[in-house]
N, C-alpha and C positions, 0 to 999 in steps of 0.2 A: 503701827509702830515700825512694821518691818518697813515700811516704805520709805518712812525718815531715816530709817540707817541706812539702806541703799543709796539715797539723797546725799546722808551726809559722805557717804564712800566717794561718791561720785565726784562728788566738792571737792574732799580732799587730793583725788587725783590729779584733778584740774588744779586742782589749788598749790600742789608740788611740783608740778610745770609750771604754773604762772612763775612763783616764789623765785626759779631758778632763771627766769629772763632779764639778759640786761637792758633790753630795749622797755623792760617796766619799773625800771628804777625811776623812772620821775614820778613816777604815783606813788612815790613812800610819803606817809605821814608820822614824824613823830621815829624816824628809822624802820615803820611798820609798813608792807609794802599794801595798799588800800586795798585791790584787787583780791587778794585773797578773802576779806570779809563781805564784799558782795560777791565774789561764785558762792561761798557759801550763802547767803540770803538770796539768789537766783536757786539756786538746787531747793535748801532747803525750806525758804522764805515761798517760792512756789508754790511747794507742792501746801504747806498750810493754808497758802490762798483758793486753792485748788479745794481744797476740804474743807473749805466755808470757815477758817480758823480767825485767816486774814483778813481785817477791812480797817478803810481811814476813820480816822488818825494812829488808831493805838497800833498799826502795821507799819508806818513810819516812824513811830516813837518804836516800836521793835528794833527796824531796822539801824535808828540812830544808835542806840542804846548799843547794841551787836559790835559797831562799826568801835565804838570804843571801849565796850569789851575788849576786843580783840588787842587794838593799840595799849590797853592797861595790860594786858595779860602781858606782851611781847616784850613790852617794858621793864615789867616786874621778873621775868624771866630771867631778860639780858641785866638786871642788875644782881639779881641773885647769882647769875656764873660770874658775874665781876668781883661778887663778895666774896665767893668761891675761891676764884681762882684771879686774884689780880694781877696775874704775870699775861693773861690770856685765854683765848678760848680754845687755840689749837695746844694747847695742854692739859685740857678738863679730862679729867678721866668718866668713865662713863655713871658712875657712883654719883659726879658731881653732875652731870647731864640730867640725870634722874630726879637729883633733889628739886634742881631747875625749875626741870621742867612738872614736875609734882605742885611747885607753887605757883609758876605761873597758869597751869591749869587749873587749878583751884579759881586761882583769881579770874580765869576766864568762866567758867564753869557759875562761879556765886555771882558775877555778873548777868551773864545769860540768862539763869536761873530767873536774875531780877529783872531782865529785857523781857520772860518771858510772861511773868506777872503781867506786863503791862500790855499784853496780846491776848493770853492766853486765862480769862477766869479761873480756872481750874487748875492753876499751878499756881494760885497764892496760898498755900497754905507752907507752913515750915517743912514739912516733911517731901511737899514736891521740891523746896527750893533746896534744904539740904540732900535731896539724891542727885538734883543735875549737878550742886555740886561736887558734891562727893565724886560721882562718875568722870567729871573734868578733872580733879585731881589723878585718880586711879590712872585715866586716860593719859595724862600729861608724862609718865611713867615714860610712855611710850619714844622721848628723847634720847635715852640713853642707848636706844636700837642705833641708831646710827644719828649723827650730829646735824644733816644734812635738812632734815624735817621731813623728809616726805613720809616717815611712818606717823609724826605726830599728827600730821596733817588729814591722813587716810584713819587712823584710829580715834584721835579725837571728836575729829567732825562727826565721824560713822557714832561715836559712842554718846556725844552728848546731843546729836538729833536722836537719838533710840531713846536714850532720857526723858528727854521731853515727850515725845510720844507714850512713853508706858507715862508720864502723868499724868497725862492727859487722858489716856483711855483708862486708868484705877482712878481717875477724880469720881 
């Protein structure tokens, strides 16, 4: 488990660097920059390959699944601070950041959860899929630190790879 949270730390590092390059604005999909959800499935997708977790097909339906995760999440996010705050973003107060980004981790989180069903036997059960969620929720919290995302990004990833890992090893 510990090793998925170092993985997912590591992701999110790289992944609040990528986030902030304008030379990777062509890889946005959907206003979601793509990059971001493969360093994460290279960091953390790896290393489950790595422990015998990973193999074809259900490691590419992982990774599909992941990739849009991620764009529903960022979506559902940026519509929640619009519902929020419709004058803008550089007006959200951090309350509103929070709530944000509370649902859209959610949303990322019961997704994943569901990506990871389809990799992982041992996280079909309701209880593994409602704690990845739940911890993507808790996790998403982490917006209202600063607007910029690189805490979401370093806490999230770190929290919901540790997630899955303790399923996987209490399955």
């Amino acid at each position: 488990m510990l090793q998925l949270v170092v993985a997912g730390i590591l992701s999110g590092i790289v992944c609040g660097f990528a986030n902030d390059r304008e030379w990777l604005d062509g890889l946005r999909v959907l206003e979601v920059n793509v990059v971001v959800p493969l360093v994460y499935l290279a960091f953390v997708g790896g290393l489950l390959v790595f422990r015998g977790a990973g193999r074809s097909p259900p490691f590419l339906a992982w990774a599909a699944l992941l990739v849009i995760a991620w764009i529903a999440a960022v979506r559902v996010g940026l519509a929640a601070l619009e519902w929020l705050e419709p004058d803008g973003i550089l007006r959200v107060g951090h309350g509103d950041l929070a709530l944000a980004g509370a649902v859209a981790g959610l949303v990322g989180g019961a997704l994943h959860a569901a990506a990871n069903a389809a990799l992982l036997p041992a996280t079909r059960t309701a209880r593994a899929f409602l704690t990845v969620a739940a911890v993507g929720a808790v996790a998403g919290l982490s917006t209202a630190i600063d607007p910029n995302l690189w805490p979401l990004f370093i806490v999230w990833q770190g929290a919901v790879a540790g997630a899955t890992g303790y399923v996987v090893e209490k399955a």
